[in-house]
C-alpha positions as CSV (number, residue, x, y, z in Angstrom):
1,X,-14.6,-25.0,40.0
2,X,-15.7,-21.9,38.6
3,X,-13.9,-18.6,38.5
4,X,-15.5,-15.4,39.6
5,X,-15.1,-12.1,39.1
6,X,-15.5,-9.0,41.4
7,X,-17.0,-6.5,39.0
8,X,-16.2,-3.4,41.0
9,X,-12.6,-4.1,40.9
10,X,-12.0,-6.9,38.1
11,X,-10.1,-9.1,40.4
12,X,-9.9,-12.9,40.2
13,X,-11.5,-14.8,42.8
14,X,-13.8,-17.6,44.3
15,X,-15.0,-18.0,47.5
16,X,-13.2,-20.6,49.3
17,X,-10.7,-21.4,46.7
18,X,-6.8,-20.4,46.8
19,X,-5.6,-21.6,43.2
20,X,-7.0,-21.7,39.4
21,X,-6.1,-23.6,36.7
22,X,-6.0,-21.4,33.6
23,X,-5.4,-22.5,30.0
24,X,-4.9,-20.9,26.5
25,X,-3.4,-21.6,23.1
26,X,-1.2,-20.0,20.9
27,X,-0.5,-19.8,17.2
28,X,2.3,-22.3,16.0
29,X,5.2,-20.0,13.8
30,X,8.5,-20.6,13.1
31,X,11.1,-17.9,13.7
32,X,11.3,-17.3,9.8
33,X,7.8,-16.8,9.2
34,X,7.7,-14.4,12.4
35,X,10.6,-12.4,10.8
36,X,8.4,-12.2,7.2
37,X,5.1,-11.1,9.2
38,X,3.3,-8.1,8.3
39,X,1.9,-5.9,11.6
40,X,-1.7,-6.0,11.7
41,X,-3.1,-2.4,12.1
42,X,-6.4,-3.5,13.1
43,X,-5.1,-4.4,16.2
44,X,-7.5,-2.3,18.7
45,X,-5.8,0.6,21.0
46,X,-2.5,-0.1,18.8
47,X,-2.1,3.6,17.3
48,X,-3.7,5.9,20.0
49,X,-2.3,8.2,22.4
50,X,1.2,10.1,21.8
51,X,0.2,13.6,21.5
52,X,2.7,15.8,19.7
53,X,5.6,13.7,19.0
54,X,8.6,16.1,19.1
55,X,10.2,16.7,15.9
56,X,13.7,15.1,17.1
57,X,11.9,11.9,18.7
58,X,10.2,11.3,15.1
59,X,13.8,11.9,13.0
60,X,15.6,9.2,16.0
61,X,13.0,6.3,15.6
62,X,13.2,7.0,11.6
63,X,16.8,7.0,11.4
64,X,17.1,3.9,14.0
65,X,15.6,1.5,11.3
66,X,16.4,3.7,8.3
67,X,13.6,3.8,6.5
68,X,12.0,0.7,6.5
69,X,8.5,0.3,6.6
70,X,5.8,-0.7,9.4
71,X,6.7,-5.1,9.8
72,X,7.8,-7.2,12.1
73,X,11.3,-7.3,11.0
74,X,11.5,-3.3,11.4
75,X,9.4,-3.7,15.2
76,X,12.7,-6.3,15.6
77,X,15.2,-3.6,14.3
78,X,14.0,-1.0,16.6
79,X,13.6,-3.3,19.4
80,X,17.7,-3.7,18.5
81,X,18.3,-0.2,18.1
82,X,17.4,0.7,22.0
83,X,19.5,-2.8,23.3
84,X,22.4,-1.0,21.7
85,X,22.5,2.5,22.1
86,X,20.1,2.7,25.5
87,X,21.3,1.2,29.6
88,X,18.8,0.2,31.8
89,X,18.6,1.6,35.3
90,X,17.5,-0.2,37.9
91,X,18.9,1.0,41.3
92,X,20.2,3.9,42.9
93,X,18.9,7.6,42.0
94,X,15.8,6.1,39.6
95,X,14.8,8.5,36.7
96,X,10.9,8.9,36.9
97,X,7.9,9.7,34.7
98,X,6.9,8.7,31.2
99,X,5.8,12.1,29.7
100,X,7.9,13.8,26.6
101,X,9.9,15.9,28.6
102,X,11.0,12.8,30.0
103,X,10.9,10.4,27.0
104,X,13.2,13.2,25.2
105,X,15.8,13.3,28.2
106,X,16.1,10.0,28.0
107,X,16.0,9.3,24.4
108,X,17.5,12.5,23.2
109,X,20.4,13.2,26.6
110,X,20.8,11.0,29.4
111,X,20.4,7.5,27.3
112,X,19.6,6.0,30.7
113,X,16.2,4.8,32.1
114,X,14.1,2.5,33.6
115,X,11.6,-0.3,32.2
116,X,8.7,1.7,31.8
117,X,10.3,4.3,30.0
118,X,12.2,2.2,27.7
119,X,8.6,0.5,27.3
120,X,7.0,3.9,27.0
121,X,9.7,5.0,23.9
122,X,9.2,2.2,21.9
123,X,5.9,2.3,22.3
124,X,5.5,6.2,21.1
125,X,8.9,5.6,18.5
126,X,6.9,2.7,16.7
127,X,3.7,4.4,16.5
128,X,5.4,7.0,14.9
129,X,6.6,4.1,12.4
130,X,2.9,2.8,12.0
131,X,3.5,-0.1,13.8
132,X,1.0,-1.0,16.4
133,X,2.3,-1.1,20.1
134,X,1.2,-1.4,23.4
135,X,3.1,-0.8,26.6
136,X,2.2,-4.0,29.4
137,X,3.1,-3.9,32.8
138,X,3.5,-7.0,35.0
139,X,6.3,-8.7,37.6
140,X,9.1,-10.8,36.8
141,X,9.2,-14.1,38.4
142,X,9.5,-17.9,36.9
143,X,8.6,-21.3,38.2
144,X,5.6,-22.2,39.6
145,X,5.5,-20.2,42.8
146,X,6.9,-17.2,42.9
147,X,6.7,-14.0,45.4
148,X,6.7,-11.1,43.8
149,X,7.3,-7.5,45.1
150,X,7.8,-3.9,44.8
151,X,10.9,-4.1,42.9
152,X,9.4,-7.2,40.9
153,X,7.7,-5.0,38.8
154,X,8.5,-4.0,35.3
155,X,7.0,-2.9,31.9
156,X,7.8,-4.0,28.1
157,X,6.2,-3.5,25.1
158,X,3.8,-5.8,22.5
159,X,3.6,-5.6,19.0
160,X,0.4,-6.2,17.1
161,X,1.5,-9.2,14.3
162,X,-0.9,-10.3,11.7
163,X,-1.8,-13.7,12.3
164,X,-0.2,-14.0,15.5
165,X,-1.7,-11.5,18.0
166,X,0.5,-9.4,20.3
167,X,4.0,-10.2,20.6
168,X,6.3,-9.1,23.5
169,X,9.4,-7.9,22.6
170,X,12.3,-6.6,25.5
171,X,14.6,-3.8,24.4
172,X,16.1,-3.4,27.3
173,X,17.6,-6.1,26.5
174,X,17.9,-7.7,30.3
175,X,14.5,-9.5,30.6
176,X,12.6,-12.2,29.8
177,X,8.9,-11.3,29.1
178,X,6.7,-14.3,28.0
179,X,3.0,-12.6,27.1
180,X,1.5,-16.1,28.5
181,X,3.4,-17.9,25.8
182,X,6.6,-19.3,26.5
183,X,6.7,-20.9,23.2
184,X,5.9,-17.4,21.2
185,X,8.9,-16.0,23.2
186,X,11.3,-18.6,22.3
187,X,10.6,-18.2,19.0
188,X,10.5,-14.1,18.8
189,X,14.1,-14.7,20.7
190,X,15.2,-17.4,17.7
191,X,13.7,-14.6,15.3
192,X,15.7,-11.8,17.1
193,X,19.0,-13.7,16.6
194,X,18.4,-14.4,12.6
195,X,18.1,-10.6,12.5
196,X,20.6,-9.1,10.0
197,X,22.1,-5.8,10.7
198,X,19.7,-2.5,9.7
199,X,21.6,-1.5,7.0
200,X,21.4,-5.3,5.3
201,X,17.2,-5.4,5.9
202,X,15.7,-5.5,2.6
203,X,13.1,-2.7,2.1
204,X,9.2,-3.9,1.4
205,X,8.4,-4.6,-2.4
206,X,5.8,-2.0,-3.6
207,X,2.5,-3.9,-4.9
208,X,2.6,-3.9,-8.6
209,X,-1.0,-2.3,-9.1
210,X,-3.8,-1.3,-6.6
211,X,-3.7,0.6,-3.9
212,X,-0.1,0.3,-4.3
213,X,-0.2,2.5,-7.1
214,X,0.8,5.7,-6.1
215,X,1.5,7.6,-8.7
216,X,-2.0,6.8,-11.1
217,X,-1.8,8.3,-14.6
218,X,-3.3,10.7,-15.1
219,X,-5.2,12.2,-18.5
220,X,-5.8,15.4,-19.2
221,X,-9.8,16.1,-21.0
222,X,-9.7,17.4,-24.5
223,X,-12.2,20.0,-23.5
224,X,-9.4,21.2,-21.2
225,X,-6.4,21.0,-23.7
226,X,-8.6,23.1,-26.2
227,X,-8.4,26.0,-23.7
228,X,-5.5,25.9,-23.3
229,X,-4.3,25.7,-27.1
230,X,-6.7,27.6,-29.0
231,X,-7.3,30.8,-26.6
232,X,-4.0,30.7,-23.9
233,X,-5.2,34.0,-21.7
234,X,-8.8,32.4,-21.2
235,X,-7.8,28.9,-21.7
236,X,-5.4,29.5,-18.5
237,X,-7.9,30.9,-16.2
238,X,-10.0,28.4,-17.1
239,X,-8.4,25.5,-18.3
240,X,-6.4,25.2,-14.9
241,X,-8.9,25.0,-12.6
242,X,-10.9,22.5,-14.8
243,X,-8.4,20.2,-15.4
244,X,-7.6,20.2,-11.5
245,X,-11.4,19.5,-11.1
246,X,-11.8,16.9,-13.2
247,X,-8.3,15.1,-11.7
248,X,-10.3,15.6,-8.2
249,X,-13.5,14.2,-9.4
250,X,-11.9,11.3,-11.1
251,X,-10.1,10.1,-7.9
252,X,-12.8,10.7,-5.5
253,X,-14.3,8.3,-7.8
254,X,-11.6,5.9,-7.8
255,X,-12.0,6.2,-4.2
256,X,-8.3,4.6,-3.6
257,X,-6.4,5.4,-1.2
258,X,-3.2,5.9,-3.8
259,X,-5.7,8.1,-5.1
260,X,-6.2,10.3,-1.8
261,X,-2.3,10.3,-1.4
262,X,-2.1,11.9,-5.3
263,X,-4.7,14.0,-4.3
264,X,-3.2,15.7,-1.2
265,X,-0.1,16.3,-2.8
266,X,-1.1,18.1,-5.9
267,X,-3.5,20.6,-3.9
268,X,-0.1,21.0,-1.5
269,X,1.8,21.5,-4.5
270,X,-0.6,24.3,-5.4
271,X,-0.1,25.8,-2.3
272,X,3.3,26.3,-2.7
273,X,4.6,23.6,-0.8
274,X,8.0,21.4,-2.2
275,X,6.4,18.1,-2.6
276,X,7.8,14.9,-4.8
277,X,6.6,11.7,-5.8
278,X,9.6,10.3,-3.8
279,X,8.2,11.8,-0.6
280,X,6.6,9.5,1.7
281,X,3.3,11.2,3.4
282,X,5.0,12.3,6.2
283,X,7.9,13.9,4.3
284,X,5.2,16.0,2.9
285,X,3.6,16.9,5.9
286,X,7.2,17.8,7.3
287,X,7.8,20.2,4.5
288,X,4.2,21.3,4.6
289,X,5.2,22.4,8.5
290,X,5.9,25.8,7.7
291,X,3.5,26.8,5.1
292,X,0.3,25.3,6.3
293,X,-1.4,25.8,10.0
294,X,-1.1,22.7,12.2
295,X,-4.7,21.1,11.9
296,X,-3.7,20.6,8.2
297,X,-0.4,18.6,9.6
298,X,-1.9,16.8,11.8
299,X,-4.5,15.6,8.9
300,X,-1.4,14.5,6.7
301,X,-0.6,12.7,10.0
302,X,-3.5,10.8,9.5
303,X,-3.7,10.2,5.8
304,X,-0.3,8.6,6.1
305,X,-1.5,6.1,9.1
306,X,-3.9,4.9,6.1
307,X,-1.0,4.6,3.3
308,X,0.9,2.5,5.6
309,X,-2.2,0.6,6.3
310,X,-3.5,0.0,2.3
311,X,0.5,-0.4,1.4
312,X,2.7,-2.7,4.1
313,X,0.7,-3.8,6.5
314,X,-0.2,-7.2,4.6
315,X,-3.5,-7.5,6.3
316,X,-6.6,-7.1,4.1
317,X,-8.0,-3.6,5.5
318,X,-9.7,-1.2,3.4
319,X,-8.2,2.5,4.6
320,X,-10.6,4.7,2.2
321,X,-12.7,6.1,4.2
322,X,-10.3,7.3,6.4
323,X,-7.7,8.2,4.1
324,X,-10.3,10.4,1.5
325,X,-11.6,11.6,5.3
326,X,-7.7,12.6,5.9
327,X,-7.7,14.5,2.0
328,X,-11.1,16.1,3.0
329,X,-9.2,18.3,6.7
330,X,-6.1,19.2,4.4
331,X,-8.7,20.5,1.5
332,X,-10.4,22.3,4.9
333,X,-7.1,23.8,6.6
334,X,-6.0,24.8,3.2
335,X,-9.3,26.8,2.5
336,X,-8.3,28.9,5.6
337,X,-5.0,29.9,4.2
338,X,-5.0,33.8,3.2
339,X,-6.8,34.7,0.0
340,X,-4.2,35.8,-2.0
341,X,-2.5,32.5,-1.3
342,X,-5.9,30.5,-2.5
343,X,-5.6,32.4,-5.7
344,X,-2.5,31.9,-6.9
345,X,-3.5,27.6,-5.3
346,X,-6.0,28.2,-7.9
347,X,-3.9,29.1,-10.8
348,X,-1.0,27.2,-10.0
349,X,-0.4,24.0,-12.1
């Protein structure tokens, strides 16, 4: 029998036919492979879509899996992290709406919500982690008739895992979701159990060269060190700005996205904004936050989706474009700072 499709509405059906039978297949993974997955940040739809992510939100889903990295094992720990610290709600005076103002009371106050906006918090919380997430919405039922109704209905969240596909995960902690794969449940649930405390999970291992290299060396021309030895006044006005340009023409030319990273922090450095080598992208862009206008932020924001890509997600992508696209708004919003502050940018070491 064949299936058809109403394309107005997308629905199912065939004309004179009650039932289907539908098949599918699924990868085959043991629990500790699962665990040592990488998330795949191809996955389409996976990153979109939070808005503004207040400042306390971002510090709580940091802090719940402190630290680590975009994986599977830190999608797990969060997943954990919300089973212990969050109650579901499912009768009596409901709390409604998925919004911030509402994601903050209940993340931040009330610790108390529904399906959908436990689904819709770990959905925003690990996006803010670089992990991939979608929020699915369904009805809970088993066997294989089931009625379903109003109060059937629920919502959880998937993870994008490289290799694997989308993986359901519950952290309410109170259902169980199968994303068409009973099998892939079972064995995110045997995954879930081998789980060892957050404090325990080892942190990624930094590739030894590559993109991994964050910190490239860097050497200075002898045209440049001439300058600055033999005639200091005009060897500083000049020799500054020439060794910065060469630096910036030699990584554009690397093209890597370590490079871009290096890149954005010495011109934020030069703006007189506090940034280390230990800072992760987004630590710069938080101490950026009040020295630079928000389009330069939000463009940190970006070049750090692209270091998580080129550094833990596992998956053979290639984030230069977007990250040297990322380097090219902060070099923009910088360039609109005051002009006094573009001097001294200019002059600054």
């Amino acid at each position: 029998m064949e299936a058809l499709v109403d394309p107005a509405r997308g629905t199912l059906m065939a004309k004179d036919a009650s039932s289907y039978t539908v098949t599918w297949w699924e990868p085959r993974v043991e629990p500790e492979t699962l665990m040592g997955k990488a998330i795949d940040p191809s996955a389409p739809g996976g990153f979109a879509g939070v808005g503004q992510v207040p400042p306390r939100v971002e510090a709580l889903a940091k802090g719940a899996v402190r630290g680590m990295r975009s994986s599977f094992q830190t999608a797990l720990a969060l997943e954990q992290h919300m089973r212990r610290e969050y109650e579901l709600v499912t009768s009596g005076d409901l709390p409604v709406g998925h919004g911030w103002p509402q994601l903050e009371r209940f993340l931040l106050v009330d610790k108390r919500g529904t399906s959908e906006q436990f689904a819709a918090a770990y959905v925003a919380m690990a996006r803010v982690l670089a992990i991939p997430a979608r929020l699915v919405v369904g009805f809970a039922g088993s066997g294989d008739e089931a009625v379903v109704r109003n109060g059937d209905a629920m919502a959880w969240p998937e993870v994008a895992v490289d290799g694997v596909g989308w993986v359901a995960l519950d952290p309410t902690g109170s259902a169980r979701v199968s994303s068409a794969s009973a099998g892939l449940a079972e064995v995110t649930e045997e995954a879930r159990e081998k789980l060892p405390p957050v404090e325990e999970l080892a942190p990624p291992v930094l590739p030894p060269s590559g993109d991994g290299d964050v910190d490239p060396p860097v050497r200075v021309p002898w045209a440049a060190l001439l300058w600055l030895v033999v005639l200091p006044p005009a060897g500083w006005l000049v020799g500054v700005p020439l060794v910065a340009w060469v630096r910036s023409w030699r990584r554009r030319r690397s093209g890597t996205v370590a490079d871009a990273w290096a890149e954005a922090r010495d011109r934020l450095r030069r703006h007189g904004v506090a940034v280390t080598s230990a800072m992760t992208v987004r630590d710069a862009a938080a101490a950026a936050r009040p020295v630079v206008d928000p389009s330069t932020v939000d463009a940190l924001s970006g070049l750090a989706m692209a270091v998580d890509a080129a550094l833990w997600s596992g998956a053979p992508v290639d984030a230069r474009a977007h990250a040297w696209a990322s380097v090219k708004a902060v070099r923009s919003g910088l360039a609109r700072r005051p002009v006094k502050e573009r001097l001294r940018a200019l002059f600054r070491y």
